[in-house]
N, C-alpha and C positions, 0 to 999 in steps of 0.2 A: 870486767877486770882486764885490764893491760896489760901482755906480759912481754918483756924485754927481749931481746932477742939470745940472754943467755938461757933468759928460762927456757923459751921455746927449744934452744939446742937440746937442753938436759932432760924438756920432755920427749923430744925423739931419738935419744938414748936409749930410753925407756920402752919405748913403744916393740910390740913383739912384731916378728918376723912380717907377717900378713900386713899387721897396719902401718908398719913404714914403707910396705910394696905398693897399698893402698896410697900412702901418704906421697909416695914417689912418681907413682902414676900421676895423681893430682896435680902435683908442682910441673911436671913436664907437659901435662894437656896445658898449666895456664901459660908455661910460659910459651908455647905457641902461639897459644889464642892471644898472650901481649906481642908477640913479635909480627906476626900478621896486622895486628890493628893499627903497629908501628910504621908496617910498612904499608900497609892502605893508606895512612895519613901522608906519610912520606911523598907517595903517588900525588894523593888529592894538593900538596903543596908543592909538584913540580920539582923535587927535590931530586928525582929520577931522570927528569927530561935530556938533562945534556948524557948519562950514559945512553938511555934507549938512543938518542939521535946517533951517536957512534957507534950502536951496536947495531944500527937499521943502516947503516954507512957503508957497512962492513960489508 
């Protein structure tokens, strides 16, 4: 089952104390672990190149 992103809100409305600290931890490890892999990619695609050459300039 699919749930929308109102349901999802209205289930963590609901959710007690513990498992939205639970649920909180989670969202903030993934969004780590996406900003990381963002910026690995970023790297592997040279996307960073002209700042590091200006920051190695410096």
């Amino acid at each position: 089952m699919i749930m929308t992103v109102e349901q999802i809100e209205k289930a963590i409305l609901n959710l007690s104390e513990r498992d939205f600290g639970e649920l909180r931890n989670w969202l903030l490890d993934l969004d780590y672990q996406r900003w990381d892999q963002q910026l690995e990619q970023d790297i592997m695609d040279g996307k960073l190149d002209d700042i590091a050459s200006s920051a190695l300039a410096e």
